[in-house]
C-alpha positions in Angstrom: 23.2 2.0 -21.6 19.4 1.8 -21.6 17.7 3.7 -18.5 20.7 4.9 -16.4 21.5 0.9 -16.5 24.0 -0.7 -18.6 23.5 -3.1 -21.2 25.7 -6.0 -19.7 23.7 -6.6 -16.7 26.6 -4.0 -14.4 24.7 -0.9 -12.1 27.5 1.9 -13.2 27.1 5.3 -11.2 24.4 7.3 -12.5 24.4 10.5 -13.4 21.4 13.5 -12.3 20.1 13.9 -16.1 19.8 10.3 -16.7 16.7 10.0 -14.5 13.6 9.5 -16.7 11.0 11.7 -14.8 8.0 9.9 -16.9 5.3 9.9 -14.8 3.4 13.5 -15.6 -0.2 13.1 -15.3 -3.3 11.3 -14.0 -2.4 7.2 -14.0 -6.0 6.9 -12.6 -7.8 6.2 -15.7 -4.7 4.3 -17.3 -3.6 2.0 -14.4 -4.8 -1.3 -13.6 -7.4 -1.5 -11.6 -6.3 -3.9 -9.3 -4.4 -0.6 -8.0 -7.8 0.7 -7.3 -9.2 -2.4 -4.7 -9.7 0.0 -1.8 -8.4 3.4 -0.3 -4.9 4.0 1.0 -3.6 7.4 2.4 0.0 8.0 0.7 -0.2 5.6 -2.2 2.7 6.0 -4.2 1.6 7.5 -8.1 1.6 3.9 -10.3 3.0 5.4 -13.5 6.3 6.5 -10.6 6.1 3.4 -9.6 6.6 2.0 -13.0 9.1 4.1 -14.3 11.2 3.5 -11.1 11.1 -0.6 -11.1 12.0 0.1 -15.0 14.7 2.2 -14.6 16.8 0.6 -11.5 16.0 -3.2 -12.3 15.7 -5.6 -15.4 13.1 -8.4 -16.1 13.6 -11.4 -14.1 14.8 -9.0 -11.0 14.2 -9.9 -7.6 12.6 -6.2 -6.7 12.3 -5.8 -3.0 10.0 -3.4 -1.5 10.0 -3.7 2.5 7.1 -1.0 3.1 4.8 -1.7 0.5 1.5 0.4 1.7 -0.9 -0.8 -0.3 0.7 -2.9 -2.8 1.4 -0.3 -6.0 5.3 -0.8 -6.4 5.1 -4.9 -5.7 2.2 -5.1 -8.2 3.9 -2.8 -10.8 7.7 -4.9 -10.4 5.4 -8.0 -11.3 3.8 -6.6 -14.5 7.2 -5.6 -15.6 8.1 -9.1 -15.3 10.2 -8.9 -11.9 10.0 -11.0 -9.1 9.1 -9.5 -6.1 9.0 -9.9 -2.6 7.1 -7.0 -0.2 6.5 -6.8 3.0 4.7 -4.3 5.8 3.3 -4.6 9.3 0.0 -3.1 8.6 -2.8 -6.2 8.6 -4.3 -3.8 5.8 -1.5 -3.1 3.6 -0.2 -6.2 4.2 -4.1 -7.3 3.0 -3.9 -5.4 0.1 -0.3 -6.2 -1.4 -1.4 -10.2 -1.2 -4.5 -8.9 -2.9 -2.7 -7.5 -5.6 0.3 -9.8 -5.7 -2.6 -13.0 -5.8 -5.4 -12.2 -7.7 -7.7 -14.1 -9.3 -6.9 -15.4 -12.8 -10.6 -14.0 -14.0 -13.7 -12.7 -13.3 -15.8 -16.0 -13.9 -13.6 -17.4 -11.4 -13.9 -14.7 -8.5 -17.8 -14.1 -9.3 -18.2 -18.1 -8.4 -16.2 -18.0 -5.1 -19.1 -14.8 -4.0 -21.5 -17.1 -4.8 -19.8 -19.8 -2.7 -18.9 -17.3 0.2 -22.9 -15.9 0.2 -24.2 -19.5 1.0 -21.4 -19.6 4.0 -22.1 -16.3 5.1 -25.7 -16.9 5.2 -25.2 -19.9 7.5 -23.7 -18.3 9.8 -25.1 -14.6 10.1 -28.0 -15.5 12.7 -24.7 -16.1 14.8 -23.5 -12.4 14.7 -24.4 -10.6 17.9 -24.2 -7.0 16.8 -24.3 -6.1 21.3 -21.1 -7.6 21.2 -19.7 -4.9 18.6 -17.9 -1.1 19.7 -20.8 1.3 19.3 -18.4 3.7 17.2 -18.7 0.7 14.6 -22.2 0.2 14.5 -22.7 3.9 14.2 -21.8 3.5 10.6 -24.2 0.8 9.9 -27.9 -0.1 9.2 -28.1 -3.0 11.3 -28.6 -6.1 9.3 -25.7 -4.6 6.5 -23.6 -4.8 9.4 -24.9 -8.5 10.1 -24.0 -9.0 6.6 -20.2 -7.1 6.7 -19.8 -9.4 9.9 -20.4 -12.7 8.4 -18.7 -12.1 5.0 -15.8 -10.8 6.6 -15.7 -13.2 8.9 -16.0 -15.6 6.1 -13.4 -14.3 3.8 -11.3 -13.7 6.4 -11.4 -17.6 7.3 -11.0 -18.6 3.7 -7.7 -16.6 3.4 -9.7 -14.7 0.8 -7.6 -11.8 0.5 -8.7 -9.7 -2.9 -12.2 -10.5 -2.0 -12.0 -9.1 1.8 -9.8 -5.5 -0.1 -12.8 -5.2 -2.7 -15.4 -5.7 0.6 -13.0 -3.2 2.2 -12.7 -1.0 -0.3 -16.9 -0.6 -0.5 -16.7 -0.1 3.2 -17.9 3.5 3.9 -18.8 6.1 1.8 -21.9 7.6 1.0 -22.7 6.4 -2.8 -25.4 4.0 -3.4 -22.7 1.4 -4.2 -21.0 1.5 -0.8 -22.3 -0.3 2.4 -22.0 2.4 5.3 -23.9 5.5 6.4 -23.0 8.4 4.5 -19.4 8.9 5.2 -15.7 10.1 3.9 -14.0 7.3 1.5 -10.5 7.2 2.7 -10.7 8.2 5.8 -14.1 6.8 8.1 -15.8 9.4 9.7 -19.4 10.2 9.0 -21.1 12.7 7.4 -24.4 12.9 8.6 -24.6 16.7 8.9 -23.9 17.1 5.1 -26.6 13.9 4.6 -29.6 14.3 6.7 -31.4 11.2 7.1 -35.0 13.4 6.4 -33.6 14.6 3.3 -31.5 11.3 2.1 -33.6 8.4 3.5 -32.0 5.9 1.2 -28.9 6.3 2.1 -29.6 5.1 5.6 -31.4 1.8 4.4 -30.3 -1.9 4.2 -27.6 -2.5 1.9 -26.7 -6.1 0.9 -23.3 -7.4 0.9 -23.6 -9.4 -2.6 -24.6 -7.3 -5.1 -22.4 -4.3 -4.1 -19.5 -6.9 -4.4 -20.1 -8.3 -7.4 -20.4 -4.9 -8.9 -17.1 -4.1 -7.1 -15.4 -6.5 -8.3 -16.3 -6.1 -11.8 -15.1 -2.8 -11.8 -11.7 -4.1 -10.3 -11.4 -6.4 -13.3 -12.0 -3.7 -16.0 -8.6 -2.7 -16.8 -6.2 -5.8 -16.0 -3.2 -6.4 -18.3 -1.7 -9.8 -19.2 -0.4 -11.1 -15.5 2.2 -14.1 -15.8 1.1 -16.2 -12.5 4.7 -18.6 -13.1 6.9 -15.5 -11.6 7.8 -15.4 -8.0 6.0 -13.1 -5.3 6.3 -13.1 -1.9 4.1 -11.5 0.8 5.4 -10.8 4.5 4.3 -8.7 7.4 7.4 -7.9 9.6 9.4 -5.5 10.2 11.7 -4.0 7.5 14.9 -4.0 9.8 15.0 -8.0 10.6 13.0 -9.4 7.4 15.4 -12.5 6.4 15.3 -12.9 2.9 16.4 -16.6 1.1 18.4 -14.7 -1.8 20.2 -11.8 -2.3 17.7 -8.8 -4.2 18.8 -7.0 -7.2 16.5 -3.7 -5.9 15.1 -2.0 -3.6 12.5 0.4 -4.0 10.5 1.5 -1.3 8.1 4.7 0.1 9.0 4.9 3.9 6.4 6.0 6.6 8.1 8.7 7.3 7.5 10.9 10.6 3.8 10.7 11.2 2.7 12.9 8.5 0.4 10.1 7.7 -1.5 8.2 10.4 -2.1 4.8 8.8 -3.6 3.3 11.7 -6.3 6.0 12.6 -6.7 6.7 9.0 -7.7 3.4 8.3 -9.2 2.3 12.1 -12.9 1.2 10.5 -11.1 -1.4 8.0 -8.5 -2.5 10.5 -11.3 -3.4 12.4 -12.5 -5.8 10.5 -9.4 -7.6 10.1 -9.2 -7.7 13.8 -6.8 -5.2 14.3 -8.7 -3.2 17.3 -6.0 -1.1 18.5 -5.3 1.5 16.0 -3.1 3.6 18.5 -0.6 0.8 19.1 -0.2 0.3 15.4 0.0 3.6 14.5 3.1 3.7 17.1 4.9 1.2 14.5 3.8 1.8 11.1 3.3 5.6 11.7 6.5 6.4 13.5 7.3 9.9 14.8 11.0 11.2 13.9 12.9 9.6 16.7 12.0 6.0 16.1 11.4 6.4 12.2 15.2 7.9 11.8 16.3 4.8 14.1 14.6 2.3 12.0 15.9 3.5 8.9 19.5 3.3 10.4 18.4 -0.3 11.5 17.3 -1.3 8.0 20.0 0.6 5.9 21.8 -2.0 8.1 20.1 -4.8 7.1 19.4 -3.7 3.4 23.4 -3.9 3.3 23.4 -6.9 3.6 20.9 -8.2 1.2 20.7 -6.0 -1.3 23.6 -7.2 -4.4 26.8 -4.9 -4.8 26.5 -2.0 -7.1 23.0 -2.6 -6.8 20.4 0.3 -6.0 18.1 1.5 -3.4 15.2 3.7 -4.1 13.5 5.8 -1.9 10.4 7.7 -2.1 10.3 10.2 1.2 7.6 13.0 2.4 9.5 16.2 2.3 9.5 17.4 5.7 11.8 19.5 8.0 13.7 17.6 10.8 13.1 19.1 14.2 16.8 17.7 15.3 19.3 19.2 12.9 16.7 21.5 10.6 17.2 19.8 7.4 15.0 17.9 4.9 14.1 14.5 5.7 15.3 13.0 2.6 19.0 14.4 2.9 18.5 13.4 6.5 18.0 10.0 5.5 20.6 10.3 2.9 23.4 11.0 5.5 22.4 8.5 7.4 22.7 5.8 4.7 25.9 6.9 3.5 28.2 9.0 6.2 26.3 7.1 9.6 26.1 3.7 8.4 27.8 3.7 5.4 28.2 1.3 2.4 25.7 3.6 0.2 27.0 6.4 -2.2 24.5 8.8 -3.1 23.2 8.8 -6.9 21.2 11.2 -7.8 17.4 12.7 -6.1 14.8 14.6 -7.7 12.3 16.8 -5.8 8.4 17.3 -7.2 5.3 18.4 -5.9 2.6 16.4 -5.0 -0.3 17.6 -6.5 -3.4 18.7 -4.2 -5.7 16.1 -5.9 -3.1 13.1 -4.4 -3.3 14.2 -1.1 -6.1 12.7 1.1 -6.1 16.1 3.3 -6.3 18.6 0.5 -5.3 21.6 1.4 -4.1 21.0 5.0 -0.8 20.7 6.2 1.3 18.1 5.6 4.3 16.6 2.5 3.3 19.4 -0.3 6.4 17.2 -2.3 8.6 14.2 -2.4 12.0 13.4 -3.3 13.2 10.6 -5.2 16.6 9.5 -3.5 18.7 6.8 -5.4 21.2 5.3 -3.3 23.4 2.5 -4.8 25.2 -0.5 -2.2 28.9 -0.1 -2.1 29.5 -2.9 0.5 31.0 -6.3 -0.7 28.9 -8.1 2.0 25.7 -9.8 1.0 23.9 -12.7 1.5 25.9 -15.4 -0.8 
């Protein structure tokens, strides 16, 4: 048995020790850097990631994440060498998982497409009426940057451009030299113009181009890239995780719900959903950002569906937000772990484990909010799956 996982191919029942908690320690300055395109609020840790995809699937595994935030366990499955197929309703983790999933096969070849996608842009930036734009955007701006971030997103966005747009996106707003807005927060857009004076930081208020910030951007995101093998199979989708159809049965599931709206991906993430022209950030928020009610009743819905394509013996793997339930006063996880095996039924309960999450993951440091998450290994019982 290698990894909780037996030799001949067979998922036996696994037991609490065999877990390999592996992870320990920064992955920021070991990862890829394609896992560092642009900011996402609740990104699971890569190295977890990892160790996860290693330990519940083999190479050549179809590994299915159906919330895949902003890409890290669908890009991790394909560097192992497993197929993958991910999906979420977010236009901006959806954005970010194609990025990652459908990158470029070099620098040389993305730094010619900027080149190509500056003369486009420049042909048709005298078009952009900035009137026409919500003043809460244009507060974040110098006005002819945000001519520029208009046309090139427009641009890319045309082109079905997708790692360029998450590398524009991710230099979006912050208040270094290299990034395009006023001086603002990174993850989360709001400005900081108290903290950054414009009579004490005049430069950071100036013009900014689009181009150069890009390029650099995207050399940075090429820095660390391992050996990608572009003949295995990823898929992309962007509907919801109780009624995705999938063509073949998946050997894995491994997944980080968005549990309970202790994380509001919409708001959280309003200035770059803009830009994909996602306007709305309240209405999304109400389905990617569920509160308890309709989050318990979607994961009801999809351990439903999962059953149904997810193999025999097989495993599902959960990463969940500790958090009390309001309706019967117990931790989310072993709330969502009744529900899968004693509600709807056809999961046995492996094994969980339980760590912190360290202050320096957490977007809101030191606020309230998931101070830990728990691992929870479910494996299917049922005998019906998609043949």
């Amino acid at each position: 048995m290698a990894n909780g996982i037996a030799t001949d191919g067979t998922r036996p029942r696994i037991a609490q020790h065999t877990l390999a908690f592996d992870w320990s320690g920064s992955a920021q300055n070991i990862e890829s850097t394609f896992h560092q395109l642009s900011p996402y609020i609740g990104k699971t840790k890569s190295s977890m990631a990892a160790s996860l995809v290693s330990q519940f699937s083999h190479r050549g595994d179809l590994v299915y994440d159906p919330f895949s935030g902003s890409g890290t366990i669908a890009l991790e499955a394909w560097l192992a060498g497993r197929r993958v197929v991910a999906n979420d309703l977010s236009p901006y983790a959806n954005l970010l998982t194609q990025a990652k999933l459908f990158p470029y096969r070099s620098l040389e070849d993305v730094l010619k497409e900027i080149e190509s996608v500056d003369v486009e842009s420049a042909g048709v930036r005298g078009e952009v009426d900035l009137r026409k734009l919500p003043t809460w955007v244009r507060q974040f701006f110098h006005s002819e940057t945000l001519r520029d971030v208009v046309s090139w997103t427009g641009v890319l966005n045309r082109r079905r451009l997708w790692f360029l747009l998450s590398c524009l996106l991710g230099i979006l707003h912050h208040q270094r030299p290299g990034f395009l807005s006023f001086p603002s927060s990174h993850t989360i857009p709001y400005l900081r113009l108290k903290k950054f004076p414009r009579s004490e930081f005049p430069e950071l208020y100036e013009y900014r181009s689009v181009r150069d910030r890009l390029e650099a951007k995207v050399k940075r995101a090429f820095r660390r890239v391992p050996n990608l093998d572009f003949s295995v199979s990823r898929a992309c989708f962007s509907e919801s995780a109780d009624s995705l159809a999938l063509p073949e049965p998946v050997d894995a599931i491994v997944t980080s719900p968005p549990y309970m709206r202790q994380l509001d991906y919409g708001r959280d993430n309003r200035l770059r959903l803009w830009f994909l022209g996602s306007s709305d950030w309240r209405a999304l928020d109400e389905l990617v950002s569920p509160g308890e009610d309709a989050f318990l009743d979607l994961m009801r819905r999809c351990f439903v569906k999962w059953r149904t394509i997810l193999k025999p013996s097989h495993f599902c793997v959960l990463v969940i937000g500790d958090a009390c339930s309001r309706i019967d006063k117990r931790n989310l996880p072993e709330v969502v772990s009744r529900i899968a095996t004693e509600e709807v039924g056809g999961y046995s309960l492996v094994c969980e484990h339980t760590e912190a999450i360290p202050n320096e993951r957490r977007v809101r440091r030191g606020l309230i909010g998931s101070a830990s998450e728990t691992i929870v290994v479910l494996r299917n019982t049922s005998a019906r799956s998609l043949s």
